[in-house]
C-alpha positions in Angstrom: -6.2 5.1 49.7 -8.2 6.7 46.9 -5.2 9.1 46.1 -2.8 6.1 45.9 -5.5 4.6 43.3 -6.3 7.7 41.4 -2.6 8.1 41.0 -2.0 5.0 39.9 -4.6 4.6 36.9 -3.2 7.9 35.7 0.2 6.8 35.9 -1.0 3.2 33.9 -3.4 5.5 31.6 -0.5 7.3 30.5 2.3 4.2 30.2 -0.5 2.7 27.6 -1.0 6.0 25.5 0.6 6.5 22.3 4.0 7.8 21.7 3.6 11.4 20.2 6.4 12.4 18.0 7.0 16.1 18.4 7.5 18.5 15.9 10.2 21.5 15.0 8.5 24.5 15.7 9.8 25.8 12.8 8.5 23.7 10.8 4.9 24.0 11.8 5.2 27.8 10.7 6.8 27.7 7.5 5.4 26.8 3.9 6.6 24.6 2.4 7.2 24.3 -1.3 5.6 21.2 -3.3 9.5 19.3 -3.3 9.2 19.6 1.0 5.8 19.0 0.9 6.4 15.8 -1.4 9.5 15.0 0.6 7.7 15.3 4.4 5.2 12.8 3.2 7.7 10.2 1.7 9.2 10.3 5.0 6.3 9.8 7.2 5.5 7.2 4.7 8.7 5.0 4.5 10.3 5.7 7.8 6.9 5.8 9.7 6.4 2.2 8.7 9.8 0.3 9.9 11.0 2.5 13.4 8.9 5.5 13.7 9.4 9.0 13.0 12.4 11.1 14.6 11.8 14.9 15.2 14.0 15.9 12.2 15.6 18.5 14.6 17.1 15.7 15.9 20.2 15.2 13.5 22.3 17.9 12.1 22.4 18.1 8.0 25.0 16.5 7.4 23.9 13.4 9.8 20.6 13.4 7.2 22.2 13.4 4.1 23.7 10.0 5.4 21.4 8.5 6.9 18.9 8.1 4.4 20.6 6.6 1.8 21.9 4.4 4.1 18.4 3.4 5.1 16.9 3.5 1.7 19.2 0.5 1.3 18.4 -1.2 4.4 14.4 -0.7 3.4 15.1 -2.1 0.2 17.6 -5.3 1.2 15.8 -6.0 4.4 11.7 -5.0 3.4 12.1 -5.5 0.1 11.1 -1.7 -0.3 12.8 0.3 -2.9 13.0 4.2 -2.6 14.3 5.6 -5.5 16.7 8.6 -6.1 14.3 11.5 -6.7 12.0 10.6 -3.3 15.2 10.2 -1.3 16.1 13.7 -2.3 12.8 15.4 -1.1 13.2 13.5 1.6 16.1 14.7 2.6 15.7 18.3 1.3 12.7 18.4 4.2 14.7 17.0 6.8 18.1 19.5 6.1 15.5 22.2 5.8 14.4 21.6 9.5 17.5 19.6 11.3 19.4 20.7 14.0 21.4 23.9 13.6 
């Protein structure tokens, strides 16, 4: 009976914890010039606060240099949130620089 309770607050423990996004290994071991650096943060910023952050090893280049214009728009028509040209760019310069090969 205890093991059958012990197992089950672990199990409940970890359904309630937090949602760790992972990181590209890669990317933890490389430096990253002031433009990557600039662009990492916009997208933690902006994305961060609408859906949550995907590992940008998730989408290929090409997939990234779509996606965020596309949702630079939807931030700005739906949140009212504009991102202009220049942070759209670093964004996606950091995100080609560590997507999916």
């Amino acid at each position: 009976m205890k093991k059958i309770l012990l197992f089950t607050s672990i199990l409940a423990i970890a359904a309630c914890s937090k949602k760790i996004n992972s990181i590209a290994p890669s990317e933890a071991s490389v430096a990253m010039s002031p433009e990557m650096a600039a662009g990492k943060e916009a997208y933690e910023k902006y994305c961060d606060s609408c859906h949550g952050l995907k590992n940008p090893a998730s989408e290929s280049a090409a997939e990234w240099r779509e996606i965020v214009p596309e949702m630079a728009n939807m931030s700005k028509s739906r949140k009212g949130i504009a991102i202009d040209e220049q942070t759209q760019q670093q964004m996606i310069a950091y995100l080609v620089a560590n997507a999916r090969k």
